[in-house]
C-alpha positions, 0 to 999 in steps of 0.5 A: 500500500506504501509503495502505491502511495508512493508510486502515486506521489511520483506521478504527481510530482511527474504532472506537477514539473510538466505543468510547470515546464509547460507554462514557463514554455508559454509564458517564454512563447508568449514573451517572445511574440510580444517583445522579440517577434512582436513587431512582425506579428503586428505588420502581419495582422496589419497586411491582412486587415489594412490593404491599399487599394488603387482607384484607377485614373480616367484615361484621356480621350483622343480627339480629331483635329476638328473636335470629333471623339475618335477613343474614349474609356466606357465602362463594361460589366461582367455578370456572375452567379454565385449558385450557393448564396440564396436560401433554398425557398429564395432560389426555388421562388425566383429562378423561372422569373429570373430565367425569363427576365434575362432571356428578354436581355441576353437573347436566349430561351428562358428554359436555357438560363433555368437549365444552367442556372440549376446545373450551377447550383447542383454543382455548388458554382459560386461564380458562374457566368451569366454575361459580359461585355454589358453596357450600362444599361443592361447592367442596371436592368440586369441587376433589377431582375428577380433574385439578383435584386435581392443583392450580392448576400441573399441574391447571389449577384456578382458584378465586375466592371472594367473599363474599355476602349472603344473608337466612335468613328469605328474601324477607320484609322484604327491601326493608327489610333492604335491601342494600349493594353496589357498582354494576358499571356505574358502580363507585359504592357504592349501598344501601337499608334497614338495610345501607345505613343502617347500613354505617359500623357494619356494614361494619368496617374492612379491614386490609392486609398487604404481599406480595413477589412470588416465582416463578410469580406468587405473593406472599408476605407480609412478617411485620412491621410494615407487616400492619394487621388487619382490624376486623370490622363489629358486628351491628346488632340491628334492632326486627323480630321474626320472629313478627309479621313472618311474621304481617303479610307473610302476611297482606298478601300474601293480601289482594293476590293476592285483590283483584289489586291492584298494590302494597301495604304493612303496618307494625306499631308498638309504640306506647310505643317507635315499634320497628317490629316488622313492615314488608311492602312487596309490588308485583306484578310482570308474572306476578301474583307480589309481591315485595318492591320498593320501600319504600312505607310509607316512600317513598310520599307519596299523599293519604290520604283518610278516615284524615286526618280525625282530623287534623280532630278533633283541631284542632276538639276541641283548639280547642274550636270544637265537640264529639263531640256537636255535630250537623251536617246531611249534606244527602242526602250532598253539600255544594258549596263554590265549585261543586263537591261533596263526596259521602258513599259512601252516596249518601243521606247521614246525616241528622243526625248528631253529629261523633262519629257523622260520624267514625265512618261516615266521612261526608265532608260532616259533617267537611268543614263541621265544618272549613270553618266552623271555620277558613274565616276563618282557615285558617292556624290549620288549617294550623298545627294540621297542621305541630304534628303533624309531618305537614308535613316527613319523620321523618327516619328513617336510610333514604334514599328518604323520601317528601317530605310537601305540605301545602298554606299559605295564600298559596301559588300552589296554594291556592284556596277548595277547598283547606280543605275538600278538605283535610278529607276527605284530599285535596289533601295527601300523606303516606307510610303511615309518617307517618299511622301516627306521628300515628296512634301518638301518640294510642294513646301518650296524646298522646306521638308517638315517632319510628318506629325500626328499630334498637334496638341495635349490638353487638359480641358481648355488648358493647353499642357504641350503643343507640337509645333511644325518640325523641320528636318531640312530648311532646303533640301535644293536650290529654289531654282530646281523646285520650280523646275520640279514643280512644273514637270511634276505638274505635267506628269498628269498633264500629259504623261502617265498620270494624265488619265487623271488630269481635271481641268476643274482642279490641278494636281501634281505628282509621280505615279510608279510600279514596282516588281516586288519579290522579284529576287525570292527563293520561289521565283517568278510565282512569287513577284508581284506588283505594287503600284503608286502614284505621290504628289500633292494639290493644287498644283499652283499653290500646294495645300495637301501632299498625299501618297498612295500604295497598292501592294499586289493587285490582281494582275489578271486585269491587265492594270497593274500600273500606277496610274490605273491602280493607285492614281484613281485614289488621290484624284478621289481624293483631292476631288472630294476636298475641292468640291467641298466647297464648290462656291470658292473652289478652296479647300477647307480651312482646318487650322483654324481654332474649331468653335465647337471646342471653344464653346465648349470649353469656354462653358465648362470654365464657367460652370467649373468656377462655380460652388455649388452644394446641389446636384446641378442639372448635366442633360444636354451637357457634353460627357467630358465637360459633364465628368470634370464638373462633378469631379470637381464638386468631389463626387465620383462619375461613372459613365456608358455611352459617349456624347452628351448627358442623356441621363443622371443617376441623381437629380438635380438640387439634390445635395452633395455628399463627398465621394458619392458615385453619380451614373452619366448615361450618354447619347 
């Protein structure tokens, strides 16, 4: 009996000594949390309590050059369902009266949204799809359907928004609006046109507010000083004008559908500022449809053909080596140099013929031998002639994507004794549309070539943050004396050369058609070389306003009309006569720099509403929406939109009073 006793006694003290070394543990465990890891356990609680969240800055708009919206930010809904949120008696009520409501919205049998609905709540889904891509309307009605009126907890509703870009003008100069956007593959910001270009300027900055998480996973703000606002992005007014944009993809499109061909592209100038009024790039794609794809004016370095034999004139009327007037013999239209030949279209040749005449019925054997016995013995001065013009490197201009120039040097592995003369008639070199028309510019700009441009100003409202002002690349590219000279012989290209199917005596042009063979040298021979055709100039001819180029890759050859003249010429008399006859009682062309009245009323209206304080909801209908936005922005309340143009609806009424930070829905038409 003692020894259990004893035994029992042991085991007690065994307990007491554990309990005791167990709460020295603890008291040790809980020292250290509090004194030594104290700090981290408190960030830890703190990171998953308090968390900053960011509020999106509102992108800017990019406007025309004649106050019209070309990209905009609207807001888009994504709908889901969470299968497991309503009671069993709340979904078994609601769900044929909500699966009829949608079918009258989302264009499908009630019996569908019923079926999948009750699939997703067997299935215990708690994020099923319903809709995306919603408008603000159809979200509102959406959301005051049976069940989802109910709300996120007892109705099951989730909403997702996210902001979009869209284009009101719609597909016409796309590819040059272009777009700025995160890659969902990779996470990498990717871009083109004026939105990526221009991002820094559009974008904003995103402010950031810290929340406190509360019941039921929701989070709520901290007023205080942690909330940075957001800075919204300025609206980029772009050289674009609708009219002739409208004007000159219509008119390229036309001309591709009927010749079939693969891609083309137009690029209208205004030649004393190089504001790039109109740009259509169209590809076609595997049903015959265009659309705009990639940039080729600007990305698209190719040998040019005919059209680079005013880089010929220029050099020999400059160097003075030989006039308009001196006469070269065509020999029967063909001319052999290191044993191979050069040929004119028409097989026969010209006779002889002046180099003005040459030039103007484009004969390839004249302007060849008028270059090869000028330069032969020096072509480095030829060469330099080129590089004075700028035709050798990039412009330079914001987008990214510029085709690289090759122009061929003396010396190089790639030269030979072809090279002078092949140069002559376009080939063996390669440059972008957007170059050719810059050099084309310079000589309707009276020698003066400005670099093309396609923003002209950034603003934010009626304020102006930075303006891009004309920007010169060479101040004389030759003497004035040859820019008359090539004024009058480009003139007589449509007069009475190979462009004169284009001739108006009701309006003047002036300027160069071309044919290029294109993939001539290929690895897949002849199948593979095609045609492309263009014609570059400008208009009037007497006293230049718009320099304009147009490009036609592979037209459908079956047609017997491949060349520059039947193909491209067609789109820049359309061109340049639609402008004339917009204003048939002068008979001048539209006046586009100008201040736009539009704008400025517009602007002046919301300087003066903005310099008002009110405590009210003021009445917004008829209002535009950007004007709309700012001066509720300004009165500390949030704006939502959908649509573009000017206030239809508000959320809230007018004469209501203000609270801060309330959000305000803009419906728009």
């Amino acid at each position: 009996m003692a020894v259990d006793d004893k035994n029992i006694s042991y085991r007690i003290y065994l307990v007491a000594v554990f309990i005791f070394v167990m709460a020295i543990a603890i008291v040790v465990k809980l020292t250290n949390i509090q004194w030594v890891e104290g700090d981290y356990y408190r960030k830890l609680a703190k990171q998953r309590t308090v968390r900053n969240f960011v509020i999106p800055a509102n992108k800017g708009n990019i406007y025309s050059a004649d106050g019209s919206l070309l990209a905009t930010s609207i807001p888009n809904y994504e709908i889901r369902f969470d299968a497991k949120a309503p009671k069993t008696e709340t979904f078994e009520k609601y769900v044929k009266a909500l699966s009829d409501s949608l079918a009258t919205v989302l264009d499908k049998p009630g019996s569908y949204f019923e079926k999948d609905l009750r699939k997703a709540r067997a299935n215990k889904n708690r994020y099923y799809l319903i809709a995306r891509k919603l408008s603000y309307t159809e979200y509102v009605k959406i959301k005051g359907f049976p069940l989802f009126n109910l709300g996120a907890f007892k109705g099951g509703i989730i909403i997702e928004q996210e902001t979009v870009r869209k284009h009101p003008i719609g597909k016409i100069a796309e590819r040059t609006i272009g777009y700025d956007k995160i890659d969902p593959a990779t996470g990498v910001e990717v871009g083109k046109g004026i939105e990526w270009a221009f991002k820094d300027y559009l974008n904003g900055k995103d402010g950031k507010i810290l929340k406190q998480k509360i019941a039921k996973g929701q989070w709520k703000p901290i007023r205080d000083l942690n909330e940075v606002d957001p800075i919204d992005g300025y609206d980029v007014i772009s050289t674009i004008d609708v009219f002739i944009q409208d004007i000159a993809h219509h008119a390229l499109l036309k001309q591709l559908e009927e010749y079939e061909a693969d891609h083309g592209c137009v690029v209208v100038m205004e030649t004393e500022t190089g504001h790039v009024k109109a740009i259509s790039n169209l590809g076609r794609a595997e049903d015959g449809s265009y659309y705009e794809t990639t940039n080729y004016a600007v990305a698209e370095s190719h040998e040019p053909g005919s059209t680079f034999k005013l880089v010929d004139l220029m050099a020999i009327l400059d160097d003075k080596v030989a006039d308009t007037s001196t006469v070269y013999d065509s020999h029967n239209g063909q001319v052999k140099y290191y044993g191979r030949s050069v040929t004119d279209s028409h097989r026969a040749g010209y006779g002889k013929v002046t180099l003005a005449r040459g030039f103007e019925l484009s004969s390839n054997t004249v302007m060849v031998q008028a270059v090869y016995e000028a330069y032969k013995n020096n072509p480095s001065k030829f060469v330099n002639h080129i590089k004075s013009y700028g035709l050798d490197k990039p412009l330079g201009l914001h987008f990214k994507g510029e085709g690289r120039p090759y122009i061929p040097q003396p010396g190089d592995k790639h030269w030979s004794g072809v090279s002078l003369p092949w140069m002559a008639f376009g080939y063996g070199v390669s440059v972008t549309p957007m170059q050719t028309l810059a050099f084309y510019n310079s000589v309707a700009n009276n020698g003066v070539m400005v670099k093309p441009q396609f923003v002209s100003e950034i603003k934010e409202w009626n304020k102006t943050i930075k303006k891009f002002d004309v920007e010169v690349i060479n101040p004389r590219v030759c003497s004035p004396e040859t820019i008359k000279k090539l004024k009058a012989v480009l003139a007589n290209v449509v007069k009475k050369g190979t462009g004169s199917k284009l001739y108006s005596k009701d309006f003047s042009m002036a300027g160069k058609t071309g044919t290029a063979q294109v993939n001539y040298g290929g690895k897949e021979g002849k199948s593979a070389l095609y045609y492309a055709s263009s014609f570059v100039g400008y208009f009037p001819a007497d006293h230049p306003k718009y320099s304009c180029i147009v490009v036609v890759h592979k037209p459908n050859t079956s047609k017997n009309n491949y060349y520059g003249a039947d193909v491209a010429g067609p789109v820049f008399k359309r061109i340049a006569q639609k402008i004339f006859t917009d204003a048939p009682s002068t008979n001048k062309i539209k006046k586009l720099d100008s201040k736009i009245s539009k704008q400025e009323i517009s602007y002046e209206k919301y300087d003066i509403e903005s310099r008002k304080k009110s405590s009210q909801i003021p009445d917004l209908k008829g209002m535009p929406g950007m004007d709309a936005i700012a001066l509720l922005e300004n009165l500390g309340l949030k704006v939502k939109v959908n649509g573009v143009g000017k206030v239809k609806k508000q959320s809230l009424q007018a004469g209501e009073n203000i609270s801060k930070n309330t959000t305000i829905v803009l419906e728009l038409s």
